[in-house]
C-alpha angles and dihedrals in degrees: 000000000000132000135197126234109249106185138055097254111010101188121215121221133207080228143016097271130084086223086070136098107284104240100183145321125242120197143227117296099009113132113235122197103227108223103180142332108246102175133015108282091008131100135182118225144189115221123222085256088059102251116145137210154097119314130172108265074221090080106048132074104225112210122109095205092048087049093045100053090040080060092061096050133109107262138203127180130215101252118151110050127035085242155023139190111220099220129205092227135019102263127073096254086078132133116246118253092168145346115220136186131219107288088039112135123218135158118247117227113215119314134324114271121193093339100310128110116200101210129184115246118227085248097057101267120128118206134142144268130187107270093229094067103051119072139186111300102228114212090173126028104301085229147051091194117086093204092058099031093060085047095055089052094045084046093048100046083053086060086078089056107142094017119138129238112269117168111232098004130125111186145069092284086067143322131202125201107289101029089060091061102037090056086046083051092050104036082066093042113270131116115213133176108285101215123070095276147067106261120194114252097034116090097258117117133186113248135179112265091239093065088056115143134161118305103016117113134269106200133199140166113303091338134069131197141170137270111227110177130265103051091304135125135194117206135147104237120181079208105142107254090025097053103170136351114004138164122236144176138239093203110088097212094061124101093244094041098135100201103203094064106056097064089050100061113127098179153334132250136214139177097192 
């Protein structure tokens, strides 16, 4: 059976109860295999990117046909702001249908028209978002081409610029470490492992330090973060003072060298 995501961040716990450890977050409009019911009103479910974990059966829309023909549907991300109101009608004194954050999937109706996209809800409601902040929805690498492809993922992991430390979490309200990459990853059409590791069967590959180019992983233990070129790092960190995502150095001479990171590296990764 498959279910669709029916709500902006949908968290995923280690068991079926919200006092539990955050696991992971899946967002609106992403289709989720349900493997069992362990609990009244809880499922565990597997992600398109294969993660696996408890959700509230609140947050799902539980209907294999209508997943599966919201599968089949033309499909747009939000992109290009954290977040986005869906409107009744295409002008900002709307009322409110839904309010969405970057990663979340919806399927566009028709063209544009005067800077509106009317766009289908997961639950059968149609309403409308400003076209500038949706984007194309990549189900393979956006690019052929490695030079652009590593700047899109360096450009994508930036989007989440000024957003807090939350374990566990993948959106705009708050990322942690490996969360942030994986989105990046995702957001350009790859889909990575989503924990801190290379994990056989996804298209990470361990590579030598010195090959080292933008977009590829710098891995630690317990946390990730990219490589952005010169020296320089993105990663979302809960260390007090940092607090979220942060931009370091590997050059110890520079002014946001941290100099607890460099020495822990275990390996490097590398998609291409």
């Amino acid at each position: 059976m498959k279910a669709i995501v029916n709500t902006a961040v949908c968290p995923m716990y280690g068991a079926p109860t919200r006092e539990s450890a955050l696991t992971d977050e899946v967002l609106y409009g992403m289709v989720v295999d349900i493997l069992e019911s362990p609990a009244p009103g809880w499922y565990r479910v597997r992600t398109h990117y294969r993660y696996e974990g408890l959700v509230s059966a609140q947050d799902l829309i539980v209907d294999g046909e209508a997943a599966a023909a919201w599968e089949k549907l033309p499909k747009q991300v939000v992109r290009n702001k954290n977040f986005c109101d869906v409107l009744s009608v295409p002008k900002v004194q709307g009322w409110h249908l839904a309010a969405l954050t970057r990663g979340c999937v919806v399927s566009p109706v028709g063209q544009p028209e005067q800077g509106w996209q009317r766009v289908l809800l997961a639950d059968g409601r149609t309403g409308y978002v400003q076209s500038s902040i949706l984007d194309t929805y990549h189900i393979s690498p956006l690019s052929g081409d490695e030079t652009r492809l590593r700047q899109a993922l360096v450009d994508a992991a930036l989007l989440y610029r000024g957003t807090h430390y939350r374990w566990g979490g993948k959106s705009p309200m708050g990322i942690d470490c490996s969360g942030l990459v994986s989105m990046a990853y995702m957001l350009c059409g790859i889909l990575i492992y989503r924990d801190a590791d290379i994990r056989e069967g996804f298209p990470i590959h361990e590579i030598a330090l010195d090959d080292l180019k933008p977009g590829d992983l710098l891995f630690f233990p317990g946390h990730v973060a990219m490589y952005m070129g010169g020296g320089r790092y993105c990663h979302s960190t809960g260390r007090s003072g940092d607090d979220g995502f942060t931009i370091n150095s590997l050059d110890p001479a520079a002014p946001d060298y941290r100099a607890d990171l460099p020495g822990m590296i275990t390996h490097v990764g590398s998609y291409f």
